[in-house]
C-alpha positions in Angstrom: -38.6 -3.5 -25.3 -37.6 -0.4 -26.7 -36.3 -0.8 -30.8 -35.7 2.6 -31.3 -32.8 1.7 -28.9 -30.2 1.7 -31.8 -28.1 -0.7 -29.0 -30.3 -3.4 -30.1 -28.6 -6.6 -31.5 -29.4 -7.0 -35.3 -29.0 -10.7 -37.5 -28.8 -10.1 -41.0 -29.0 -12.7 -43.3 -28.5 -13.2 -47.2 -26.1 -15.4 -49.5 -25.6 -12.5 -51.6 -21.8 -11.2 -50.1 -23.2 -8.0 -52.0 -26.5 -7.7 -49.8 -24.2 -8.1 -46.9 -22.2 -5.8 -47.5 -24.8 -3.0 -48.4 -26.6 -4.0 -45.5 -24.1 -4.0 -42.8 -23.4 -0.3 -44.4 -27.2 1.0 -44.0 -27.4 -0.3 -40.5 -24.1 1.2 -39.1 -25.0 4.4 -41.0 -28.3 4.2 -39.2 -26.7 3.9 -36.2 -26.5 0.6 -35.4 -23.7 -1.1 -34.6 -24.3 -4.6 -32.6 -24.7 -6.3 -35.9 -24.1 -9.6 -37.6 -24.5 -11.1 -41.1 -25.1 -14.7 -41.8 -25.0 -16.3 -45.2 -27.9 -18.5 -45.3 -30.4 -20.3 -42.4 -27.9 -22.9 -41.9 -25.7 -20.2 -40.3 -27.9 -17.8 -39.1 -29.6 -20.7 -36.7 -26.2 -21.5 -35.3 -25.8 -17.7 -34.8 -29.2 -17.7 -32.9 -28.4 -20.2 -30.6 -25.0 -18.7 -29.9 -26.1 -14.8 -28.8 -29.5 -13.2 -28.5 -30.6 -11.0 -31.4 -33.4 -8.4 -31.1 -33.8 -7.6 -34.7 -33.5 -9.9 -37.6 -33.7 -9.2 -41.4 -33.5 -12.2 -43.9 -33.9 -12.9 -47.2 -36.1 -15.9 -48.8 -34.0 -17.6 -51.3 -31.1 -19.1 -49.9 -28.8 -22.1 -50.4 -29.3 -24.9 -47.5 -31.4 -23.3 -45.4 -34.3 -20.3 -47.2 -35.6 -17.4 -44.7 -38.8 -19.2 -44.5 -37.7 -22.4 -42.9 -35.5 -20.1 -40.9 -38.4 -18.1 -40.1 -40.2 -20.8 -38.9 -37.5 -22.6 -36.6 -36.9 -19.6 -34.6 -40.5 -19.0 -34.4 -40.1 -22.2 -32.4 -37.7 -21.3 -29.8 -39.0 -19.3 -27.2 -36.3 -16.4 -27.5 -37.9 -16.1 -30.5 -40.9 -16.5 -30.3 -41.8 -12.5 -30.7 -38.5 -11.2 -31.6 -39.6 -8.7 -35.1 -38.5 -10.5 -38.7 -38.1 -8.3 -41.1 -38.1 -9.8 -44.8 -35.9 -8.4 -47.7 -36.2 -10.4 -50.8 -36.8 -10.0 -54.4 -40.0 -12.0 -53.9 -43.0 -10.3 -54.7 -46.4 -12.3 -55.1 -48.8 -12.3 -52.8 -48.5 -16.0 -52.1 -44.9 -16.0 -50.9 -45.7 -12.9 -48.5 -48.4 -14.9 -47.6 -46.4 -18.0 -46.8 -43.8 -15.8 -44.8 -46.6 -14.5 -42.7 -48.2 -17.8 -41.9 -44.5 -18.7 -40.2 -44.3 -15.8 -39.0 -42.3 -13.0 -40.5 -43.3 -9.4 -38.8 -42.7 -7.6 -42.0 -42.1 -8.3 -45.5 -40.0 -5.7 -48.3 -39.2 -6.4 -51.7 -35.5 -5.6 -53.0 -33.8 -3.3 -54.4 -33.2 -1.1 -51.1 -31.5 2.1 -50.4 -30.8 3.9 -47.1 -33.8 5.7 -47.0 -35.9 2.4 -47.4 -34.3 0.0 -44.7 -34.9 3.4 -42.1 -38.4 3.1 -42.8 -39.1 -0.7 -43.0 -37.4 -1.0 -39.8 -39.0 1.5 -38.1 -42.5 0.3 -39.1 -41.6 -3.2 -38.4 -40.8 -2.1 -34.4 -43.5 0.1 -34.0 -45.5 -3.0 -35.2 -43.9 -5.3 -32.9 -44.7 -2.6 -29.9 -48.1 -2.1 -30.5 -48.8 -5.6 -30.6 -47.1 -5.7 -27.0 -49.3 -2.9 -25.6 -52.5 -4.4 -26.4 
């Protein structure tokens, strides 16, 4: 699949109405505009089941469902399986990137944001996910 395709379907996901907000911003800016936030895992799961996504940015810390139990249940659905996850958090260590990684989060970036920073994440995190599809 193409992601440079800016038609590409795009989850967001953060409890932070704030994050959301900025987010949804960035992306249409970018050029994207088949997008949808979610408010926690809880939501963004339902979401997932409801339309395809091609793109999906969470955050870790959430109420009733965090990104990396979301992370990990779409990992088990086979629409899922190697759709890219892009992680935007405020967490930092090594151990918690680690843990994201081991449930399978594509790419991992630590908050605050700007324009200029979501631009470049994502585009590193697709050309990741398509040279892992060429070999």
């Amino acid at each position: 699949m193409g992601y440079e395709n800016k038609s590409i379907r795009i989850l967001f996901v953060d409890d932070s109405s704030t994050v959301r907000e900025m987010l949804e911003t960035f992306l249409y800016e970018l050029g994207y505009f088949n997008i949808q936030g979610a408010e926690d895992g809880v939501e963004a799961l339902r979401l997932s089941d409801e339309d395809e996504y091609d793109f999906i940015i969470t955050d870790i810390n959430m109420p009733n469902m965090d990104g990396i139990e979301l992370i990990r249940r779409l990992r088990g659905k086979l629409d899922y399986a190697s759709v890219p996850i892009m992680v935007l958090t405020t967490e930092y260590t090594q151990a918690m990137k680690d843990k994201g990684k081991a449930v399978g989060a594509t790419s991992w970036v630590v908050k605050p944001f700007d324009l200029q920073l979501i631009n470049k994440a994502m585009r590193e995190t697709m050309k990741r996910v398509n040279e892992q599809e060429q070999e």
